[in-house]
C-alpha positions in Angstrom: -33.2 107.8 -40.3 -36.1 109.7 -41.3 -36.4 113.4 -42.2 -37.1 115.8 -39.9 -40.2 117.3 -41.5 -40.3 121.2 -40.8 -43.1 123.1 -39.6 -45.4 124.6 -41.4 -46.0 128.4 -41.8 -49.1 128.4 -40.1 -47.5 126.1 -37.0 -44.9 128.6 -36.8 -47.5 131.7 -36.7 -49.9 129.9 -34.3 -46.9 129.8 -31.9 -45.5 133.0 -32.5 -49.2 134.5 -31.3 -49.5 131.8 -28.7 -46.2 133.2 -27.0 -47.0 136.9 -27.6 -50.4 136.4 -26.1 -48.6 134.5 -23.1 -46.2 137.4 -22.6 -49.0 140.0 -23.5 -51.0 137.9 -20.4 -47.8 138.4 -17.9 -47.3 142.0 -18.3 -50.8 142.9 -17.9 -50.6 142.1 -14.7 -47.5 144.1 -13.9 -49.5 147.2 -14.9 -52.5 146.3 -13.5 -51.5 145.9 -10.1 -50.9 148.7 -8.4 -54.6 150.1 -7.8 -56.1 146.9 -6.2 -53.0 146.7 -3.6 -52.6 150.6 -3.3 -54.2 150.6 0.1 -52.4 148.1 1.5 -48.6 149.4 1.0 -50.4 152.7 2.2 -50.6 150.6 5.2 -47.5 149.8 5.6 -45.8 152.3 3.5 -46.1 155.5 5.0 -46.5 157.9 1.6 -48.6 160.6 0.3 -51.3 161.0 -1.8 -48.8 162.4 -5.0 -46.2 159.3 -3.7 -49.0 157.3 -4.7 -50.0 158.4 -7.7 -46.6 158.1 -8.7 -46.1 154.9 -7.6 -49.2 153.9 -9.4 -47.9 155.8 -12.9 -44.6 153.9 -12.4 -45.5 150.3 -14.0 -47.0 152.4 -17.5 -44.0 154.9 -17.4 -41.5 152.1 -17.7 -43.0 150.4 -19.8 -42.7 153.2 -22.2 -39.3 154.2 -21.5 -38.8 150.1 -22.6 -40.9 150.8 -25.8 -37.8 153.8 -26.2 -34.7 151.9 -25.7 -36.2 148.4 -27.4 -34.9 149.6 -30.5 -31.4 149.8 -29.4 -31.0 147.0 -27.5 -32.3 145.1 -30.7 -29.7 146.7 -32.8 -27.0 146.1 -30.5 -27.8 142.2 -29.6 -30.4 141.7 -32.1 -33.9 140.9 -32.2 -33.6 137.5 -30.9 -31.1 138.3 -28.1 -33.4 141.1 -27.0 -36.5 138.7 -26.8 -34.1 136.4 -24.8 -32.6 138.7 -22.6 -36.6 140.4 -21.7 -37.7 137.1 -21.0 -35.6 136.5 -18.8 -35.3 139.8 -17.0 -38.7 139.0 -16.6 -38.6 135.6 -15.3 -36.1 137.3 -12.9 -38.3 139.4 -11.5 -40.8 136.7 -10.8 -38.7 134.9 -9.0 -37.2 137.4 -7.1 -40.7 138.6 -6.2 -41.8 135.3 -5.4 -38.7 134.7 -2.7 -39.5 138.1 -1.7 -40.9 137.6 2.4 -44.4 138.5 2.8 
Protein backbone atom coordinates (compact mmCIF):
# COMPACT_ATOMS: atom_id res chain seq x y z
CA UNK A 1 0.00 0.00 0.00
CA UNK A 2 1.31 3.32 -0.63
CA UNK A 3 1.34 6.44 1.68
CA UNK A 4 -1.16 8.72 1.54
CA UNK A 5 0.83 11.85 0.83
CA UNK A 6 -0.69 14.92 2.66
CA UNK A 7 -1.50 18.18 1.30
CA UNK A 8 0.51 20.75 1.13
CA UNK A 9 0.11 24.14 3.09
CA UNK A 10 -0.51 26.03 0.09
CA UNK A 11 -3.24 23.25 -1.23
CA UNK A 12 -4.85 23.54 1.96
CA UNK A 13 -4.99 27.60 1.88
CA UNK A 14 -6.00 27.64 -1.88
CA UNK A 15 -9.05 25.66 -0.72
CA UNK A 16 -9.81 27.36 2.37
CA UNK A 17 -10.18 30.81 0.09
CA UNK A 18 -11.78 28.82 -2.71
CA UNK A 19 -14.64 27.82 -0.17
CA UNK A 20 -14.77 31.28 1.59
CA UNK A 21 -15.01 33.01 -1.81
CA UNK A 22 -17.87 30.33 -2.73
CA UNK A 23 -19.80 31.17 0.45
CA UNK A 24 -18.78 34.91 0.29
CA UNK A 25 -20.42 34.44 -3.59
CA UNK A 26 -23.81 32.88 -1.97
CA UNK A 27 -24.47 35.37 0.58
CA UNK A 28 -24.00 38.30 -1.59
CA UNK A 29 -26.85 37.51 -3.16
CA UNK A 30 -29.08 37.14 -0.09
CA UNK A 31 -28.31 40.76 0.60
CA UNK A 32 -28.42 41.93 -2.57
CA UNK A 33 -31.81 40.99 -3.46
CA UNK A 34 -34.19 42.81 -2.07
CA UNK A 35 -33.95 46.21 -4.22
CA UNK A 36 -34.22 44.60 -7.72
CA UNK A 37 -37.53 42.46 -6.64
CA UNK A 38 -38.86 45.27 -4.29
CA UNK A 39 -41.55 46.22 -6.75
CA UNK A 40 -42.68 43.20 -7.40
CA UNK A 41 -43.73 41.81 -3.69
CA UNK A 42 -45.10 45.51 -3.70
CA UNK A 43 -47.31 43.97 -6.16
CA UNK A 44 -48.34 41.40 -4.55
CA UNK A 45 -47.63 42.34 -1.12
CA UNK A 46 -49.65 45.05 -0.04
CA UNK A 47 -47.09 47.19 2.40
CA UNK A 48 -45.87 50.62 2.90
CA UNK A 49 -43.21 52.65 2.05
CA UNK A 50 -41.44 52.14 5.87
CA UNK A 51 -42.60 48.15 5.43
CA UNK A 52 -40.38 48.26 2.67
CA UNK A 53 -37.60 49.83 3.80
CA UNK A 54 -37.63 47.50 6.45
CA UNK A 55 -37.99 44.63 4.55
CA UNK A 56 -35.13 45.75 2.47
CA UNK A 57 -32.79 46.53 5.84
CA UNK A 58 -33.76 42.93 6.99
CA UNK A 59 -31.09 40.77 4.90
CA UNK A 60 -27.99 43.40 6.39
CA UNK A 61 -29.62 43.50 9.93
CA UNK A 62 -29.39 39.68 10.26
CA UNK A 63 -26.51 39.28 9.07
CA UNK A 64 -25.13 41.34 11.83
CA UNK A 65 -27.11 39.99 14.53
CA UNK A 66 -25.18 36.46 13.04
CA UNK A 67 -21.79 38.39 13.14
CA UNK A 68 -23.11 38.77 17.24
CA UNK A 69 -24.07 35.41 18.23
CA UNK A 70 -21.11 33.62 15.81
CA UNK A 71 -18.98 33.80 18.68
CA UNK A 72 -21.09 31.78 20.89
CA UNK A 73 -22.23 29.27 18.78
CA UNK A 74 -18.45 28.57 18.05
CA UNK A 75 -17.71 28.32 21.71
CA UNK A 76 -20.52 26.10 22.43
CA UNK A 77 -20.15 23.54 19.24
CA UNK A 78 -16.89 24.74 18.04
CA UNK A 79 -15.48 26.34 15.11
CA UNK A 80 -15.98 23.45 12.86
CA UNK A 81 -19.46 22.49 14.06
CA UNK A 82 -20.52 26.08 13.57
CA UNK A 83 -19.18 26.17 9.80
CA UNK A 84 -21.16 22.81 9.50
CA UNK A 85 -24.22 23.70 10.97
CA UNK A 86 -24.22 27.50 8.81
CA UNK A 87 -23.75 25.57 5.83
CA UNK A 88 -26.26 23.81 6.16
CA UNK A 89 -28.80 26.18 7.51
CA UNK A 90 -27.94 27.68 4.44
CA UNK A 91 -28.36 24.96 2.08
CA UNK A 92 -31.72 24.69 3.92
CA UNK A 93 -32.85 27.74 2.92
CA UNK A 94 -32.02 27.13 -0.72
CA UNK A 95 -33.87 24.40 -0.91
CA UNK A 96 -36.71 25.40 0.85
CA UNK A 97 -36.84 28.54 -1.35
CA UNK A 98 -36.31 26.60 -4.35
CA UNK A 99 -39.64 24.19 -3.44
CA UNK A 100 -41.15 27.39 -2.53
CA UNK A 101 -44.39 27.81 -5.41
CA UNK A 102 -43.93 30.66 -7.63
Amino acid sequence: MSADKPLTLWAGRVAALLGIVLVALTLRQTVAVMSPILDNIRVDVPISDIGAGLLGTLPPILLAVSGVVAPRIARGIGLHGGIVLALLLMTFGHLVRAAAPG
